[in-house]
N, C-alpha and C positions, 0 to 999 in steps of 0.2 A: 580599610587598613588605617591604624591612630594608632600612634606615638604611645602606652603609656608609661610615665617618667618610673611609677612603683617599680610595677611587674620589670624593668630595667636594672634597677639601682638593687631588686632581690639576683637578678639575674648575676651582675655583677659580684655582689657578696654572696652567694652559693657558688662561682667560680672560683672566688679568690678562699673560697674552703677546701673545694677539690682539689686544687692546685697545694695547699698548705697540706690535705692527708695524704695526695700523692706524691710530696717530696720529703716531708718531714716525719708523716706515720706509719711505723712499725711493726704495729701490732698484730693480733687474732682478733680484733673485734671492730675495731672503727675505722681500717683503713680497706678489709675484705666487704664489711655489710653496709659500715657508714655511708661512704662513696657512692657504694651501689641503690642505697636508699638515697640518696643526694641529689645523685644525676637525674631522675626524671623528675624531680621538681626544679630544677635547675632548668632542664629542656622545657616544661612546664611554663614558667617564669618566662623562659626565651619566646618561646610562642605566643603566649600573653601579652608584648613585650609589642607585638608588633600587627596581632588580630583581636579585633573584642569582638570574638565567640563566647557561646556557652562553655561556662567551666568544663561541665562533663563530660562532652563529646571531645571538646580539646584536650583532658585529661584520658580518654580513651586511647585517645590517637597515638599518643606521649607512650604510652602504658604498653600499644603495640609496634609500638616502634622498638621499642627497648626488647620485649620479647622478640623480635624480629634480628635486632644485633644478636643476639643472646643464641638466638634457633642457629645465625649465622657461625657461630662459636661450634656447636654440636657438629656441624657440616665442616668446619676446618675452612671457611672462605677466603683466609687469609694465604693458607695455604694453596689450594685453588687458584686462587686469584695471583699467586709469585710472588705475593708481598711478605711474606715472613722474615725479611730484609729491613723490612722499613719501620723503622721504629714508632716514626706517626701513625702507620696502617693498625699497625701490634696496641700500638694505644688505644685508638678513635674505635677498629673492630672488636677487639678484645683477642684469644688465644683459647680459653678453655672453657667450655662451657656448665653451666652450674646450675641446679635447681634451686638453693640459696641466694642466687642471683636476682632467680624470679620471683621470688618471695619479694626479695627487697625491693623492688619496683613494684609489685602489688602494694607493699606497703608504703610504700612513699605515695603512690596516687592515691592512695585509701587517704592517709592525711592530707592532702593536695582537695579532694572531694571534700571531704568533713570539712574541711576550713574555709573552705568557695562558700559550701550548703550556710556554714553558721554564720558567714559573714552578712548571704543575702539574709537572712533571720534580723539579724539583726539593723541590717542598713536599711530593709521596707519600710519600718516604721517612720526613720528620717528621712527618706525619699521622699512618703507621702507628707510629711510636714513641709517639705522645701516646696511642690507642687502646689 
C-alpha cells in the first residue's frame, strides 16, 4: 500500500466534475453518458490512489464493479433492500438500469487502459535511462 499524490489530486479533480454535472448539468448528453463515463475512472484514479497494482487488473476490477452497481439497478436492490427513501442509497446505487450505462464504463476503462498501456510505452525508455 503507497500514497500516490497523482492518482489522488485526478481523484479529486474527476470528483469535483461529477459533483459540477451532477448539480449544475442538464442535459441529454454529458450529464446521462459523461458522468457515467467519468465514474470509473474516477474509482480508477481512487484505487490507484492508494494500491500500485497493475493498471489492468485494477481497471478490470473498476470495470466489474460498476457492472456489478449497474446488474444491481436491473434487480431494483434499492428497492429490496427499503432504501428507496434515501437519497444517498438512490445516488451511490443508482435506480434504473441501462445498457448505455455499460457502454459508458466500457469506455471509460477502454481509455483508462489506452492511457496506463501508452504511458508505460513511453515512461521504459526513461526508466531505463534513470537505471
Amino acid at each position: 500500500m503507497q500514497f500516490n499524490k497523482i492518482y489522488f489530486a485526478l481523484t479529486l479533480l474527476l470528483l469535483l466534475i461529477e459533483i459540477f454535472i451532477g448539480t449544475y448539468v442538464h442535459d441529454v448528453v454529458i450529464r446521462p453518458f459523461g458522468g457515467d463515463f467519468l465514474v470509473v475512472i474516477l474509482l480508477y484514479c481512487f484505487v490507484k490512489t492508494f494500491f500500485s497494482k497493475p493498471a489492468v487488473p485494477v481497471a478490470i476490477y473498476v470495470l466489474l464493479f460498476a457492472y456489478l452497481v449497474e446488474g444491481s439497478q436491473y434487480f431494483h436492490l434499492v428497492h429490496l433492500l427499503g432504501l428507496q427513501q434515501s437519497k444517498a442509497a438512490v445516488i451511490l446505487l443508482g435506480s434504473t438500469f441501462s445498457w448505455a450505462d455499460m457502454l459508458c464504463y466500457t469506455l471509460g476503462i477502454s481509455l483508462v487502459i489506452a492511457i496506463e498501456r501508452t504511458k508505460m510505452i513511453y515512461m521504459a525508455p526513461i526508466n531505463k535511462s534513470v537505471n
